[in-house]
N, CA, C and O of each residue as an XYZ file, in Angstrom:
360
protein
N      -8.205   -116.957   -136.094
C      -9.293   -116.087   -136.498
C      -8.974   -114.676   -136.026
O      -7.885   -114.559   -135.464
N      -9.711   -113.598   -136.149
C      -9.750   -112.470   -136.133
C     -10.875   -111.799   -135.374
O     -11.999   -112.154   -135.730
N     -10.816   -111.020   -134.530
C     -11.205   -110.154   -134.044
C     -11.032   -108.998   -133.656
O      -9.874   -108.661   -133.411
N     -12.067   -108.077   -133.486
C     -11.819   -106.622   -133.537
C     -12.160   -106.027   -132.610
O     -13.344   -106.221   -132.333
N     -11.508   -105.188   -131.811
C     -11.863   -104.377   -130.442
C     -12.135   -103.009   -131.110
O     -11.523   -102.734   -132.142
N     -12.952   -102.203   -130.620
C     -13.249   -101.262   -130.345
C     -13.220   -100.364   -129.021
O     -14.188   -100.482   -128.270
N     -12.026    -99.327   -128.606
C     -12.276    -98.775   -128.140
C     -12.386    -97.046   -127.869
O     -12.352    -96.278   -128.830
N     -12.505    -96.607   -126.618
C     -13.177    -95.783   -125.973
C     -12.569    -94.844   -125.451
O     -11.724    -95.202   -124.630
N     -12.732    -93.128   -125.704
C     -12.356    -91.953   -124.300
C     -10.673    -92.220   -124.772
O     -10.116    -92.333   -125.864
N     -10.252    -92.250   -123.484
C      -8.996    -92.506   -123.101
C      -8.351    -93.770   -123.143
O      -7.125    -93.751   -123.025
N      -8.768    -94.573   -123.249
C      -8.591    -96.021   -123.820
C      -8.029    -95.973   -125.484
O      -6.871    -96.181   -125.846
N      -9.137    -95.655   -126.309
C      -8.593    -95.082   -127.491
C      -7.015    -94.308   -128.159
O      -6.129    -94.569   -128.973
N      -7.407    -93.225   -127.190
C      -6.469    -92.200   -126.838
C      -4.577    -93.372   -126.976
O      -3.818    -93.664   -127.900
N      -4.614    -93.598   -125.755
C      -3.650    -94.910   -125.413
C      -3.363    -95.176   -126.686
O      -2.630    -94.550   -127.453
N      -4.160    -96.415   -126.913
C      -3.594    -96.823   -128.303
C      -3.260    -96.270   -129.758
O      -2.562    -96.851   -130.589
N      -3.751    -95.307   -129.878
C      -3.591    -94.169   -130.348
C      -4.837    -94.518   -132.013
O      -4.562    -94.332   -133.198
N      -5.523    -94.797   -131.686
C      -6.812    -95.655   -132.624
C      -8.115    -96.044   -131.866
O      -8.105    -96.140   -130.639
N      -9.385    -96.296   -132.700
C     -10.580    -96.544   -131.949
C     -10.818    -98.136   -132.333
O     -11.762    -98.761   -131.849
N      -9.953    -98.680   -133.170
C      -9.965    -99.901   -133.695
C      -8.803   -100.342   -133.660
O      -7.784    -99.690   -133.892
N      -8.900   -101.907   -133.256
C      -7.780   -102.727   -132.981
C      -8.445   -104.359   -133.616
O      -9.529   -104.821   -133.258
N      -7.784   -104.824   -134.308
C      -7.866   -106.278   -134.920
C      -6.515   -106.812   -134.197
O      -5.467   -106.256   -133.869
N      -7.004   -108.126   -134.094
C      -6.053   -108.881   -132.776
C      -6.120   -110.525   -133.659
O      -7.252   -110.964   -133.454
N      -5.601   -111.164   -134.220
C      -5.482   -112.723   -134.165
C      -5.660   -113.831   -132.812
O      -4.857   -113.856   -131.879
N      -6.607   -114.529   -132.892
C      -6.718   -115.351   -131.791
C      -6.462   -116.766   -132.253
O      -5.972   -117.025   -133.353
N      -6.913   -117.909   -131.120
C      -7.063   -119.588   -131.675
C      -8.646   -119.590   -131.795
O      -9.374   -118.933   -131.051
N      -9.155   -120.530   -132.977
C     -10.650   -120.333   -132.841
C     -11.185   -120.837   -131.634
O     -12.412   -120.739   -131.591
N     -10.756   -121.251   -130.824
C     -11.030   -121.716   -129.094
C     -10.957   -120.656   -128.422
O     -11.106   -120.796   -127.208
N     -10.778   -119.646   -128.804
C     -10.409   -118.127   -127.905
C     -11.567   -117.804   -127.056
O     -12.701   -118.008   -127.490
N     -11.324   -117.185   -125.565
C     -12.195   -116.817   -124.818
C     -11.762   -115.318   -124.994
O     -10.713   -114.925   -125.505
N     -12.795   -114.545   -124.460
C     -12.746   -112.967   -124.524
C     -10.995   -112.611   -123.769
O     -10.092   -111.822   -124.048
N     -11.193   -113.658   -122.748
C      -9.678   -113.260   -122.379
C      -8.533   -113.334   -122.799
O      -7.518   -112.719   -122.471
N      -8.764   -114.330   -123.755
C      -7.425   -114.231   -124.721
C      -7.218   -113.168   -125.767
O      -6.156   -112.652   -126.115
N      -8.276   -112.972   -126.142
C      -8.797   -111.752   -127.318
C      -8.238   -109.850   -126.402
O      -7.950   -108.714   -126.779
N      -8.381   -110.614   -125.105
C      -8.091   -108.995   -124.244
C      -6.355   -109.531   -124.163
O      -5.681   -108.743   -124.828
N      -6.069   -109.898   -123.955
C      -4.860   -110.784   -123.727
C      -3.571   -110.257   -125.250
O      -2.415   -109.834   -125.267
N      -4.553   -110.578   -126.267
C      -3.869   -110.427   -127.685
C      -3.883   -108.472   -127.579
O      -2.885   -107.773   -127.401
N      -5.251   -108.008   -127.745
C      -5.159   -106.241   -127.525
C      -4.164   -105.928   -126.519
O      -3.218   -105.257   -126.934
N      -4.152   -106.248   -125.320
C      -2.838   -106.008   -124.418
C      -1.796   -105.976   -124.698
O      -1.060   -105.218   -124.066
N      -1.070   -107.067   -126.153
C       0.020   -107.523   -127.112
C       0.124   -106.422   -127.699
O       1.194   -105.814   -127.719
N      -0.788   -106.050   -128.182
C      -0.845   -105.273   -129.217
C      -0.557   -104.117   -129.144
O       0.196   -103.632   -129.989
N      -1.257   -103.091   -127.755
C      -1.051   -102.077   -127.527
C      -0.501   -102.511   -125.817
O      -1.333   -102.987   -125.044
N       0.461   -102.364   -125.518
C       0.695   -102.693   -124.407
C       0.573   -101.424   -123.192
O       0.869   -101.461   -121.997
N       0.108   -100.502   -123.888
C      -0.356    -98.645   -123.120
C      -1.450    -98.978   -122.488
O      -1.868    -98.304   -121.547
N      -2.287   -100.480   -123.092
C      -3.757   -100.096   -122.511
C      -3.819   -101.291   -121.291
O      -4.782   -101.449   -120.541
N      -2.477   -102.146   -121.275
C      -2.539   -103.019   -119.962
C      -2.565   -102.333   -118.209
O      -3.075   -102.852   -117.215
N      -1.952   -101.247   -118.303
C      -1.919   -100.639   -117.188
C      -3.322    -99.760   -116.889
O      -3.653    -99.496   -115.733
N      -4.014    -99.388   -117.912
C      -5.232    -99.021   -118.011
C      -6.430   -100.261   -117.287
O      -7.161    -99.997   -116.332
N      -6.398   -101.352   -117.870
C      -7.598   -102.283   -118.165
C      -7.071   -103.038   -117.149
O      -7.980   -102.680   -116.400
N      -6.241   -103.958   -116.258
C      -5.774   -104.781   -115.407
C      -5.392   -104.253   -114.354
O      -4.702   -103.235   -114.419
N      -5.709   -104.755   -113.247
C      -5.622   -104.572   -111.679
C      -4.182   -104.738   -111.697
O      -3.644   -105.620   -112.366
N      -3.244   -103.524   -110.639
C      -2.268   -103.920   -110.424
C      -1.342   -105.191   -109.840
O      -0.165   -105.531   -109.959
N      -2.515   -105.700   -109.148
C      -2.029   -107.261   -109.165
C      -2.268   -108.008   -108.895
O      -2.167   -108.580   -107.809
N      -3.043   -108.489   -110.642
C      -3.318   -109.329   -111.098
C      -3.682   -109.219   -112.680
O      -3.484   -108.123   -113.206
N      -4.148   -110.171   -113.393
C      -4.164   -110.055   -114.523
C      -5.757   -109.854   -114.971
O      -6.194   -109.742   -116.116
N      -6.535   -109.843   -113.629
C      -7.838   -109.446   -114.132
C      -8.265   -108.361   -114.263
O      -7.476   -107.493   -113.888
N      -9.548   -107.875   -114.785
C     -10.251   -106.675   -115.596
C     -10.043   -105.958   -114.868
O      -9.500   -106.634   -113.995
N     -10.086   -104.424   -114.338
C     -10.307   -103.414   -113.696
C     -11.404   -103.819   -113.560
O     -11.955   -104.620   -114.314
N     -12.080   -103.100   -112.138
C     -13.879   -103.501   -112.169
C     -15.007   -101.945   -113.170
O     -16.159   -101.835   -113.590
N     -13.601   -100.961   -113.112
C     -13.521    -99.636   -113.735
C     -13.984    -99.855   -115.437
O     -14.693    -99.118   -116.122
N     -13.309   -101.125   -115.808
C     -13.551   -101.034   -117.401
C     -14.201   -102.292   -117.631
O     -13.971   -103.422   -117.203
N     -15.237   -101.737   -118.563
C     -16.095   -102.646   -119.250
C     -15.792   -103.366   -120.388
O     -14.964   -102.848   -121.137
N     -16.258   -104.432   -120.701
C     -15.642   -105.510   -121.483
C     -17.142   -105.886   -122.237
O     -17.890   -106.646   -121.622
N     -17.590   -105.333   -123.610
C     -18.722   -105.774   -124.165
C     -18.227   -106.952   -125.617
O     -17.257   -106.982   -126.375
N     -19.274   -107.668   -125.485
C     -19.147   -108.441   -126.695
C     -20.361   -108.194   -127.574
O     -21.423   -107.942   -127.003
N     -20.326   -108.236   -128.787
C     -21.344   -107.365   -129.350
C     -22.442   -106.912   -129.145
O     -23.488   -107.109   -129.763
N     -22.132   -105.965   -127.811
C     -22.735   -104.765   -127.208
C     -23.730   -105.647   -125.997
O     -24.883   -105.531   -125.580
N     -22.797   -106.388   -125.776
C     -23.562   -107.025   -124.135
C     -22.108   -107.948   -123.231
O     -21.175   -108.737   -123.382
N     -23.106   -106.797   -121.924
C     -21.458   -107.447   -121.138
C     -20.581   -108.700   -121.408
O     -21.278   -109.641   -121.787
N     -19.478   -108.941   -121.339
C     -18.693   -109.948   -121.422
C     -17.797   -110.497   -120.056
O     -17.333   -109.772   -119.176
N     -17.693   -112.037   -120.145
C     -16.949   -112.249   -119.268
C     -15.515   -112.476   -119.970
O     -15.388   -112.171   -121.156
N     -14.400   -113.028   -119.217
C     -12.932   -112.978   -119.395
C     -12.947   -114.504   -120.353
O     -12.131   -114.790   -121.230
N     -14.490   -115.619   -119.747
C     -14.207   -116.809   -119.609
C     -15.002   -117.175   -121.159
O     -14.846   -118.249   -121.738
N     -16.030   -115.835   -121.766
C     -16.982   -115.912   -122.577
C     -16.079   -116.801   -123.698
O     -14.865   -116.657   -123.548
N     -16.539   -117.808   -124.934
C     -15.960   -117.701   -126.169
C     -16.088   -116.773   -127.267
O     -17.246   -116.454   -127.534
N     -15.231   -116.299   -127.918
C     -15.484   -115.658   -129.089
C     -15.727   -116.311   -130.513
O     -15.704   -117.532   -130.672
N     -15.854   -115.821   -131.067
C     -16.793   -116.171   -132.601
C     -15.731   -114.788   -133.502
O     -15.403   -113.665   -133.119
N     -15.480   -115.464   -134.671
C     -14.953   -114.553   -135.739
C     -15.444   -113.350   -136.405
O     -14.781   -112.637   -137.157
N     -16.854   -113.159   -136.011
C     -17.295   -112.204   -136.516
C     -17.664   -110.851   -135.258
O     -18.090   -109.698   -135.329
N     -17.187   -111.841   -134.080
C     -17.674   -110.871   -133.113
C     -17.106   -109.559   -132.833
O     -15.921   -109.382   -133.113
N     -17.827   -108.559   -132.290
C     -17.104   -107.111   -132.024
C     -17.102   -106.972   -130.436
O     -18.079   -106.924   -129.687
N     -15.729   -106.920   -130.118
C     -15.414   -106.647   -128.735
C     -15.264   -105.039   -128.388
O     -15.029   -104.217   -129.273
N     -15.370   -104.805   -127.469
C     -15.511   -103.424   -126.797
C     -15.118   -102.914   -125.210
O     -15.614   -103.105   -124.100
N     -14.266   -102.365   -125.596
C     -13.389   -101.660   -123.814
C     -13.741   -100.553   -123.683
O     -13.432    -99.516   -124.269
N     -14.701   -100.870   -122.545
C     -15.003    -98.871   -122.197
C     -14.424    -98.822   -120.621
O     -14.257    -99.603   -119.684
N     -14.222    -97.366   -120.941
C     -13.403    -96.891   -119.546
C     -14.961    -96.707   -118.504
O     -16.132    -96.721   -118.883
N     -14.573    -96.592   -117.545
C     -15.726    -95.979   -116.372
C     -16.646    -94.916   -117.083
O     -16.226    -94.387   -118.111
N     -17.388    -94.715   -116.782
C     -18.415    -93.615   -116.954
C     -18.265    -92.537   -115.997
O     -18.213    -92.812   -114.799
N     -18.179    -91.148   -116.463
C     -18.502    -90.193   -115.377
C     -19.556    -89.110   -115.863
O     -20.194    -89.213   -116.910
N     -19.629    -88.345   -115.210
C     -20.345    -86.933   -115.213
C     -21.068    -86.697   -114.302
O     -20.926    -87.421   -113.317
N     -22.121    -85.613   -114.246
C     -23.122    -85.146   -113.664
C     -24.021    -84.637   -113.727
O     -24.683    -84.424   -112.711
């Protein structure tokens, strides 16, 4: 199946697009789906993953159609995934 990331800021930037479609197994958890975008654009692994380890930054957010996500969540074919970088300002 298919799914589509959307991302964000400098995240975007990276991949050099605000949209990314990724192929998964229909058993796919969000982490495989982050797993496949990582494949895909491999600019945004050093971005989104702790240097060591393979989990999330606590920095970047991981939404599944537009509500937090875990690594462990399942995905659905129609779903829209989403990587946002940290938030700043003032």
């Amino acid at each position: 199946m298919t799914v589509e990331w959307r991302l964000f800021a400098d995240l975007a930037e990276r991949a050099g697009q605000r949209r990314v479609s990724v192929r998964v197994e229909p058993t796919a958890t969000v982490g495989d789906a982050l797993a496949a975008l990582f494949e895909a654009c491999p600019a945004l692994r050093e971005r989104g993953l702790d240097d060591d380890s393979s989990a999330v930054r606590d920095s970047v957010t991981v939404l599944c159609d537009g509500d937090p996500a875990a690594t462990d969540d399942p995905v659905d074919d129609a779903d829209e995934l989403a990587l946002l970088p940290p938030a700043s300002g003032g």
